[in-house]
C-alpha positions as CSV (number, residue, x, y, z in Angstrom):
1,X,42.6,-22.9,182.5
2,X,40.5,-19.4,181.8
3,X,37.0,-19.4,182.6
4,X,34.4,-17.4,181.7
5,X,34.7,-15.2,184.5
6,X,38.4,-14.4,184.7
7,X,37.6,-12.8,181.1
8,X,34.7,-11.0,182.1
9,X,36.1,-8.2,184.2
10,X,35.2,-5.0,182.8
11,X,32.5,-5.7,180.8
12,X,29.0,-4.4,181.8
13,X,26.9,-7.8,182.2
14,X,22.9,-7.7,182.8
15,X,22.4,-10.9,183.5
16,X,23.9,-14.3,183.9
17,X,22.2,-17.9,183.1
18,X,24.5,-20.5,184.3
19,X,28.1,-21.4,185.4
20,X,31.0,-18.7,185.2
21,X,33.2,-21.0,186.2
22,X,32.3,-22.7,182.5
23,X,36.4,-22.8,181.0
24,X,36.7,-20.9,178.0
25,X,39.3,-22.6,174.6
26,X,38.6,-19.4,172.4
27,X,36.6,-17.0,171.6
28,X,34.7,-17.0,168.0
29,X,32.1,-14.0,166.6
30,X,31.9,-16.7,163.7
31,X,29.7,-19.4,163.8
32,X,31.6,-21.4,161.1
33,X,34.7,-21.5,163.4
34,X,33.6,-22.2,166.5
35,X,35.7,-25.4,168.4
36,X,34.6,-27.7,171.5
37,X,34.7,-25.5,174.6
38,X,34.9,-22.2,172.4
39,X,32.5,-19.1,173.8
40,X,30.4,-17.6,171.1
41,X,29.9,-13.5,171.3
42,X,26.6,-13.0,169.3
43,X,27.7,-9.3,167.6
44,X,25.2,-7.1,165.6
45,X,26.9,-6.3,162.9
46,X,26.1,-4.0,159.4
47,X,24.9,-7.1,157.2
48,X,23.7,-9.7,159.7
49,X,23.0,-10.6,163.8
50,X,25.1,-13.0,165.3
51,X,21.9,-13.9,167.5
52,X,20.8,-15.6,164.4
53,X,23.8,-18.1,164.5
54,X,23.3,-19.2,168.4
55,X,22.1,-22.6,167.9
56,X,24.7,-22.9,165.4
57,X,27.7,-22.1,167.4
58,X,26.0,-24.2,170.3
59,X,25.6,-27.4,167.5
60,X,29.3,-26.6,167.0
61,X,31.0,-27.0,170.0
62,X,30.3,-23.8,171.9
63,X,29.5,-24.3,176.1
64,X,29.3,-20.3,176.4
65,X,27.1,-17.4,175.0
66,X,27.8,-13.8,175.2
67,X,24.6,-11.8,173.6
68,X,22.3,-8.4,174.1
69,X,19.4,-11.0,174.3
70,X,18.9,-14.0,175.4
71,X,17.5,-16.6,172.9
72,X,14.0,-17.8,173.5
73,X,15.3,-21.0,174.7
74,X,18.0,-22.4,176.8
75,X,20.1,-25.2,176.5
76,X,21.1,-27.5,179.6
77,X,25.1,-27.1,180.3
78,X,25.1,-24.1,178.4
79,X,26.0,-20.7,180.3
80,X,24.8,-17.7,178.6
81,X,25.6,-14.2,179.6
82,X,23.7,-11.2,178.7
83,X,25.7,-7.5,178.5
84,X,25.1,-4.0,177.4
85,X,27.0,-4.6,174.0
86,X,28.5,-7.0,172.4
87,X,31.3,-5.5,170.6
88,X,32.2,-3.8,173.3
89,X,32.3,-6.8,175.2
90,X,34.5,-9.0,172.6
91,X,36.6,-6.4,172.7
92,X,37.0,-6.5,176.7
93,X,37.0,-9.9,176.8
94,X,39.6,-10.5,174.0
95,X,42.2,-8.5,175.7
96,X,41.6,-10.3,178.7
97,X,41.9,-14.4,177.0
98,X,45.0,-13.1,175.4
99,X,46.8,-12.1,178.6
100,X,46.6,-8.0,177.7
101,X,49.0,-8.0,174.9
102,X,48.6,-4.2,174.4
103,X,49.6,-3.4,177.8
104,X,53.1,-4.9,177.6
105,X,53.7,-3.1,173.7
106,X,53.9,0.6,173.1
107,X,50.6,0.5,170.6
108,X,50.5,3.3,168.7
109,X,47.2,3.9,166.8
110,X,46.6,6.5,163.1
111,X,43.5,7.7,162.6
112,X,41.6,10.1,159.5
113,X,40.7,10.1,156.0
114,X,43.7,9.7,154.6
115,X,47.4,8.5,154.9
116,X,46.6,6.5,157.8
117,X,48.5,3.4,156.1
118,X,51.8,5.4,155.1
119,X,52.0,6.8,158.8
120,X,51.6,3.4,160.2
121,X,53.8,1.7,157.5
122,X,56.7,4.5,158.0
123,X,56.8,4.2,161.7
124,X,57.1,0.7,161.5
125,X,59.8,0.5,159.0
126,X,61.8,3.5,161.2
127,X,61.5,1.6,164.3
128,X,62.8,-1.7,162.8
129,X,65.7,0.4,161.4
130,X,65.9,1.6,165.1
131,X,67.0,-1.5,165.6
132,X,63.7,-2.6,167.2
133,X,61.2,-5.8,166.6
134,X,58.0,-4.1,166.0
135,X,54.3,-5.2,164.5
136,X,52.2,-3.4,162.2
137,X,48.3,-3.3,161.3
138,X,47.4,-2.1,158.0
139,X,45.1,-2.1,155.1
140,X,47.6,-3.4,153.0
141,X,49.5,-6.2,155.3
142,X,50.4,-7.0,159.1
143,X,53.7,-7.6,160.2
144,X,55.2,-9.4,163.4
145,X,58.8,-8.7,163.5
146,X,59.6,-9.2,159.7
147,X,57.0,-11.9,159.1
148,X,54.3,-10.8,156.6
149,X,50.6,-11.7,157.0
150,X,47.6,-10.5,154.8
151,X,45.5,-8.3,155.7
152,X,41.4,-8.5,155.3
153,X,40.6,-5.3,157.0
154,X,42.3,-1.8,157.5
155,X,41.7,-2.6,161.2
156,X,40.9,-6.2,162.2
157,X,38.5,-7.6,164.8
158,X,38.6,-7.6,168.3
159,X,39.7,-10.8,168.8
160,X,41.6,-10.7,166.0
161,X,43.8,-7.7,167.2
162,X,44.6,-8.9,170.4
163,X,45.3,-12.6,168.7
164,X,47.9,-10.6,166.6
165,X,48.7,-8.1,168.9
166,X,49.5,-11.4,171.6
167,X,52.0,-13.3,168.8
168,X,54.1,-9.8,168.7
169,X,54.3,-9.6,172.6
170,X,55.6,-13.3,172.2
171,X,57.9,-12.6,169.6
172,X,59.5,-10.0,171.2
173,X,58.3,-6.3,169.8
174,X,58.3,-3.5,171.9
175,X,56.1,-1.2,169.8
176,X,53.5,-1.7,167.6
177,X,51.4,0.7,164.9
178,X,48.0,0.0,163.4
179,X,45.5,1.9,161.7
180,X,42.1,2.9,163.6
181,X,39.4,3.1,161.1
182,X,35.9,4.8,161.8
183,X,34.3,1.4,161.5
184,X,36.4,-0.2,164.3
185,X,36.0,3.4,166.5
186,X,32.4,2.9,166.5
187,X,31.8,-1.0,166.5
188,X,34.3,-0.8,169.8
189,X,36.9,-3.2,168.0
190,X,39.3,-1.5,170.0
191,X,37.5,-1.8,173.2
192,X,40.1,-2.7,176.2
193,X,43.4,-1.8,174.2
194,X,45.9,0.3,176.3
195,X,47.4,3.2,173.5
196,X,51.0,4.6,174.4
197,X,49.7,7.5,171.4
198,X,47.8,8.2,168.7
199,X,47.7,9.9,165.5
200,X,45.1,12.2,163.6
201,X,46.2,12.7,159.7
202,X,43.4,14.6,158.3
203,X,39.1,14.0,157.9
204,X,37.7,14.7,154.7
205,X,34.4,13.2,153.7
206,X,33.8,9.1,153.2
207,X,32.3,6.4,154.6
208,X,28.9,8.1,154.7
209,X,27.3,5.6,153.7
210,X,27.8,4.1,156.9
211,X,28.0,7.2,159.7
212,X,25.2,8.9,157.6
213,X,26.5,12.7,158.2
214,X,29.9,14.2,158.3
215,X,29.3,15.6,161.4
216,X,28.9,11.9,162.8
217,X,32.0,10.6,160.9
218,X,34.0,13.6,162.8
219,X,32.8,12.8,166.1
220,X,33.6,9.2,165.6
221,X,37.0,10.0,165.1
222,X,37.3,11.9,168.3
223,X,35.9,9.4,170.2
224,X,39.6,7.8,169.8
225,X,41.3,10.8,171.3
226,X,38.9,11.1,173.8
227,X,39.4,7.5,175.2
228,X,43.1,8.0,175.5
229,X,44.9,7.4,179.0
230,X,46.5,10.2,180.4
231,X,49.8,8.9,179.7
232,X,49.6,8.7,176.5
233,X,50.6,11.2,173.6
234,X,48.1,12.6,170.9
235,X,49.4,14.2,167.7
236,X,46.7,16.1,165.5
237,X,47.3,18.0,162.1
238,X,47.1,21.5,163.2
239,X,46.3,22.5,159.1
240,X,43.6,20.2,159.0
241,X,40.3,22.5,159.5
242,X,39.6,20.0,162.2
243,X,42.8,19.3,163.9
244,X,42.2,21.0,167.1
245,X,39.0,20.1,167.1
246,X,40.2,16.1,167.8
247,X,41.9,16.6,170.8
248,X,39.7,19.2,172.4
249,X,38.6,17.1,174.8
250,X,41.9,14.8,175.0
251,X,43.6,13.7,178.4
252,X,46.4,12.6,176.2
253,X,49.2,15.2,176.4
254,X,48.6,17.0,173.2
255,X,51.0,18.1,170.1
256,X,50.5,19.0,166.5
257,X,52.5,19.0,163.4
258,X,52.1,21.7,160.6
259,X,53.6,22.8,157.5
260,X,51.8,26.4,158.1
261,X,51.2,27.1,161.8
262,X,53.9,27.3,164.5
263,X,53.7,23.8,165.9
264,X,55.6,21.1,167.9
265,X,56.5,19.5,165.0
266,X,56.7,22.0,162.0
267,X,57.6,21.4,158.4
268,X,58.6,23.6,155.6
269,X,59.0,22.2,151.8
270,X,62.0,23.0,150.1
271,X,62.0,21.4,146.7
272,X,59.5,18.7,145.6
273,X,60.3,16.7,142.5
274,X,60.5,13.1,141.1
275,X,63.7,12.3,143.1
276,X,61.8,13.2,146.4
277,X,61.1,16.0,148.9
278,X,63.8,18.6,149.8
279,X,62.2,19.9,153.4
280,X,63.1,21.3,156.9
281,X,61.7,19.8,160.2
282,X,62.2,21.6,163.1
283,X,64.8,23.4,161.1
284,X,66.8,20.7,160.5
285,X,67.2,20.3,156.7
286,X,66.6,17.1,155.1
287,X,66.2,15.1,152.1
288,X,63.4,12.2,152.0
289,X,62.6,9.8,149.1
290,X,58.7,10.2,149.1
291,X,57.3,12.6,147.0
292,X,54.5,15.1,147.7
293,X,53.1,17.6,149.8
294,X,51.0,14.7,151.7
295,X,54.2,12.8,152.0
296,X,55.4,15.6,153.9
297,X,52.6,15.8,156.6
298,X,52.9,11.8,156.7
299,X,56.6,12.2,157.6
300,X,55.9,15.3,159.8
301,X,53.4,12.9,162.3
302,X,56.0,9.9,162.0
303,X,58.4,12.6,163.2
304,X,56.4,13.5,165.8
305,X,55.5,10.0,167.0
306,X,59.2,9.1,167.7
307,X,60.1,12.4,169.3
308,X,56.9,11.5,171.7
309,X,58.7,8.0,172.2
310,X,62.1,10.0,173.4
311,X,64.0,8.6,170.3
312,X,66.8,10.3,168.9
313,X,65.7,13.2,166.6
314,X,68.9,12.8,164.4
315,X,69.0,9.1,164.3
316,X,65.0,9.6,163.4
317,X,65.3,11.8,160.1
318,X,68.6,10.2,159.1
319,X,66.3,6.4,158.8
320,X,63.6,8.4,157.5
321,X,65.4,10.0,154.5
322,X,66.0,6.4,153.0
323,X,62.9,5.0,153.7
324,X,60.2,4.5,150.8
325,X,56.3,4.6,151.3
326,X,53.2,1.9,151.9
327,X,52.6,-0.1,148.8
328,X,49.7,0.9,145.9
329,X,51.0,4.9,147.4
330,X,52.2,7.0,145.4
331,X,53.6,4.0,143.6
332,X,55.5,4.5,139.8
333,X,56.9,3.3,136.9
334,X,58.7,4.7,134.3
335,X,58.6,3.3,130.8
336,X,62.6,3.3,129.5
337,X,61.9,3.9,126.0
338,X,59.1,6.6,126.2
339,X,59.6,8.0,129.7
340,X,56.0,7.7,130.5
341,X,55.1,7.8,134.4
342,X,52.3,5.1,135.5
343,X,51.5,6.1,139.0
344,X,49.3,3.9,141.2
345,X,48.3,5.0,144.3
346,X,44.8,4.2,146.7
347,X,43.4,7.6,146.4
348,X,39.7,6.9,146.4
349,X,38.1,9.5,148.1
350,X,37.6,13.4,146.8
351,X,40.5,14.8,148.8
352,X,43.1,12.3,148.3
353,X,42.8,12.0,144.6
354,X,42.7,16.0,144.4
355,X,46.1,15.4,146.4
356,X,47.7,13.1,144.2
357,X,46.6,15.4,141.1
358,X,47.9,18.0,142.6
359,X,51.6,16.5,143.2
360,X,51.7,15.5,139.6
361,X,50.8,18.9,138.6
362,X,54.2,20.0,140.8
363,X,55.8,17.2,139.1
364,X,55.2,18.4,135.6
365,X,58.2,20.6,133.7
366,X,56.4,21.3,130.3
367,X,53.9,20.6,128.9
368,X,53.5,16.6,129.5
369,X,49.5,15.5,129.5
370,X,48.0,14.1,132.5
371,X,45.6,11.2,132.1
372,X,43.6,9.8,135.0
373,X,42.1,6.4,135.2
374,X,39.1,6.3,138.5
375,X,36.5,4.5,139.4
376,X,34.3,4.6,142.3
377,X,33.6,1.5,144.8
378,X,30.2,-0.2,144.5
379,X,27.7,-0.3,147.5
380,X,29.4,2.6,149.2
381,X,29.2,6.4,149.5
382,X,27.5,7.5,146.3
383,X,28.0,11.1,147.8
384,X,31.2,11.2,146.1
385,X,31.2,9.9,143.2
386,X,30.0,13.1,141.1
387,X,32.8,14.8,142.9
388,X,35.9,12.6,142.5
389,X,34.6,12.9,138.5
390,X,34.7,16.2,138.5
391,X,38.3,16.4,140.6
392,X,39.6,13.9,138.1
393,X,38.5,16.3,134.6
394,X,40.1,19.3,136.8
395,X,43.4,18.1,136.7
396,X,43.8,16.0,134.2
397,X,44.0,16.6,130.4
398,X,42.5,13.3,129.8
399,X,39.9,10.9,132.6
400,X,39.1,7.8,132.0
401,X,36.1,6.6,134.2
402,X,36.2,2.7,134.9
403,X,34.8,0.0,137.5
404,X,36.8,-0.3,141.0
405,X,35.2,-2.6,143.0
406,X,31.4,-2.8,141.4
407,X,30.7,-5.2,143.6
408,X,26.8,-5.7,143.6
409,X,26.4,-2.7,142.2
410,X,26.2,-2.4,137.9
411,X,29.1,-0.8,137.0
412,X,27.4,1.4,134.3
413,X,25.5,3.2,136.7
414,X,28.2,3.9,139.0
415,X,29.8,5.2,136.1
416,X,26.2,7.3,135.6
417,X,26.9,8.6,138.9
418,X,30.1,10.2,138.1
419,X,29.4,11.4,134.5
420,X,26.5,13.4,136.5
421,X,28.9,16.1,138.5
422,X,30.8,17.0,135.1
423,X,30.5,20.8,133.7
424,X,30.9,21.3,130.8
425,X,34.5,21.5,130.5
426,X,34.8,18.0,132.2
427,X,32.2,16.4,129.8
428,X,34.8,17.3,126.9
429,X,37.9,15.6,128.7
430,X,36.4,12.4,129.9
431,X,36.1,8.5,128.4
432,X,34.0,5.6,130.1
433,X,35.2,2.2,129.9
434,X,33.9,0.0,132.6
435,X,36.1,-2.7,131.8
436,X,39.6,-1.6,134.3
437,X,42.5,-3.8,132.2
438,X,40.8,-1.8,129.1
439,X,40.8,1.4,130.7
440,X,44.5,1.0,131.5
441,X,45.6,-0.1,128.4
442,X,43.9,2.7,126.6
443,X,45.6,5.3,128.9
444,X,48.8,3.8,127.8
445,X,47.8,3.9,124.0
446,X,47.4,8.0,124.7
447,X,49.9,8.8,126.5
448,X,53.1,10.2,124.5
449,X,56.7,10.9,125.5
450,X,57.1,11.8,128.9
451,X,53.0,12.3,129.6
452,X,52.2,10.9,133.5
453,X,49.3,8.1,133.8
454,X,47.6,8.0,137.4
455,X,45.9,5.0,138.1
456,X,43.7,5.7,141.2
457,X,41.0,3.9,143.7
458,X,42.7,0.4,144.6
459,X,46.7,0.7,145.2
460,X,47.4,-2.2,146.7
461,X,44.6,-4.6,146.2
462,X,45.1,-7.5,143.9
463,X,41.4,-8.0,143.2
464,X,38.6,-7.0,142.0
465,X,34.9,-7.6,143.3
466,X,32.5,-7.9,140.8
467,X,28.5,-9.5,141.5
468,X,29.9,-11.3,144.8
469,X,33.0,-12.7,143.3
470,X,37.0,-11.6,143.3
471,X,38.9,-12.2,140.7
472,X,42.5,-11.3,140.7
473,X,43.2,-7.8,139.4
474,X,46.7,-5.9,140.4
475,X,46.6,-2.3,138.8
476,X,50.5,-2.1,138.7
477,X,50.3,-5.6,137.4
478,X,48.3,-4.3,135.0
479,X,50.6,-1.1,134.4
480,X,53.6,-3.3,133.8
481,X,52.3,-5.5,131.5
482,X,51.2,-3.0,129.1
483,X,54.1,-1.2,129.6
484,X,56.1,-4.3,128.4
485,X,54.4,-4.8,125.4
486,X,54.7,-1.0,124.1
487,X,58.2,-1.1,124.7
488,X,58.9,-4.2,122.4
């Protein structure tokens, strides 16, 4: 049986109103799911304050209460206990109910703006063909040793990491690699989790809708490297303007990867082309089947990783020259009649979408045409919207601006947003069309022999939010169905 207090430890309580000894079935931060004998930890979160859903969790089933505040009034046989904060405390306390799952793994977090899902997705794929039973965190799916489950968040909640992070201890995987987004940095999701190493891929502006300044966003993202154990590794991007910056103040023993600095871990690019990267680590020459300079950094910090974790550098590039990518990256089709290139791939802030441009620019031998199909997400950073407009008319020949996820947002302003940071060379290259499928079949209907489509903002997502609701929408779903009918 584990009570109350046997999950407390660590966490920084004010005051106590009842029985510790009260035994504990689960833990919930959702009202809705909360069981007989489950404790309830009342989280403030963006939207709403789990104080509000108290009585609720109580009506439920719940004999425990974890809050900031204590409700007005008490219930008899109830124990309620008041800490510092909340999320920090889930956190605590999930790692504790589940038995301290991430101290008997080699957790691995990747963290940044960008490619945090291909690191994580490439180390786990190399370490299974290491011959080891892993698990993997991502935006686009979590894995226990082979078994696929979906995934709702880049990184989950508390309790819900340690929940997963608990089934891959008990199926028998040694290391495990999620992504650590900003978000759960600074809501202390990962509060209590004991990293072997972590990973910093790059910071370029997002999310400031929710940290506010950029300045914030970048000292979030420290705040990860600066909690690591002194056992631990931490790899940085030494070309990233901010790579030394995020271990500055590390206790982690520190390395960096570079394609243009002497480093631990350095890269150099040989050839870069539609059958894959030709490039040099650590001067051993190798071939790899992703494409693209940010392919090469991703592989660079996956290097890096497993040399950390004492595995065999040969063994390590020989898995990694066969392995492919994370889903909705970087992800193509080629049409067999035509030869025309759809390309979907996530890219949905400024810098990865200039990114992905900027490989199919490499990628081009003559004079094919370029055209671009990008929204921008509703109820998020509107900061960049005029930007990623402005990126998409740079490097493409033709943009088509459409609706990502609108979600409460009208998609006809959104599109506003972005027809406002267009010059004047932009404003003759561009086409809105709000509604996605169209937008994708009228890239199709323009592009000629050989021209390359990109298809940006939602990779991997099979939906679309629009007023509230998702409806099923797959862009490479999408892609290959108009592809089919064109060459009939």
């Amino acid at each position: 049986m584990v009570t109350l207090q046997d999950i407390l430890y660590q966490v920084k309580i004010r005051s106590v109103n009842g029985n510790l000894q009260t035994a504990v079935n689960g833990l919930q931060l959702d009202s809705r799911k909360v069981n007989s004998g489950d404790c309830f930890i009342a989280v403030k979160g963006v939207h709403q304050d789990g104080q509000q859903f108290i009585e609720k969790a109580i009506a439920a089933g719940a004999t425990s209460i974890v809050s900031e505040t204590f409700p007005e009034q008490s219930r008899d046989g109830i124990t309620y206990v008041q800490v510092e904060n909340a999320s920090e405390a889930a956190g605590l306390m999930a790692n504790h109910f589940y038995g301290e799952p991430s101290h008997q793994l080699q957790l691995v977090g990747v963290t940044g703006t960008n490619g945090k899902t291909t690191v994580a997705t490439l180390l786990y794929k190399l370490f299974t063909a290491l011959g080891y039973d892993c698990g993997l965190l991502s935006t686009v799916q979590n894995r226990i040793a082979g078994q696929v489950y979906e995934a709702t968040h880049t990184t989950p909640d508390a309790i819900s990491i340690n929940a997963l992070l608990r089934q891959m201890v008990d199926a028998g995987c040694r290391f495990a690699f999620m992504e650590v987004s900003s978000h759960a940095i600074h809501q202390r999701r990962i509060a209590g989790l004991q990293f072997a190493g972590g990973v910093f891929t790059n910071i370029t502006h997002d999310h400031l809708d929710y940290h506010e300044t950029f300045d914030e966003y970048i000292r979030v993202k420290k705040m990860f490297f600066d909690q690591l154990p002194p056992q631990a590794f931490a790899i940085s991007n030494l070309d990233d303007k901010r790579g030394q910056v995020m271990l500055q103040n590390t206790v982690a023993n520190a390395y960096y990867y570079s394609l243009r600095s002497v480093a631990e871990f350095k890269g150099k690019i040989l050839e870069n082309g539609l059958t894959g990267l030709i490039m040099t680590i650590n001067d051993q020459e190798v071939h790899f089947r992703l494409i693209g300079e940010f392919n090469a950094y991703n592989l660079l910090a996956v290097f890096g990783v497993a040399s950390c974790m004492r595995e065999d550098r040969q063994e390590v590039l020989r898995c990694l020259s066969v392995l492919t990518g994370a889903e909705g990256r970087f992800d193509y089709v080629i049409t067999p009649r035509e030869h025309i290139m759809g390309i979907v791939d996530y890219a949905h802030t400024p810098d990865a979408l200039e990114n992905v441009l900027k490989t199919i620019r490499e990628l081009r031998k003559g004079d094919e045409k370029v055209i671009t199909v990008v929204g921008c997400g509703g109820d998020r950073d509107k900061a960049k919207r005029p930007v990623m407009a402005q990126i998409a008319c740079d490097y493409s020949d033709k943009a088509i601006f459409t609706a990502d996820n609108p979600r409460s947002e009208d998609p006809a302003e959104i599109l506003k947003d972005m027809e406002a940071g267009l010059n004047t060379a932009g404003r003759k290259k561009y086409l809105s069309i709000a509604d996605r499928r169209e937008a994708i079949r009228t890239a199709l209907t323009l592009a000629g022999p050989g021209d390359i489509i990109l298809i940006a903002g939602k990779g991997h997502e099979k939906y679309q939010e629009i007023k509230g609701v998702r409806s099923h929408f797959d862009d490479k779903e999408e892609l290959e169905n108009f592809i089919g009918l064109l060459d009939k």
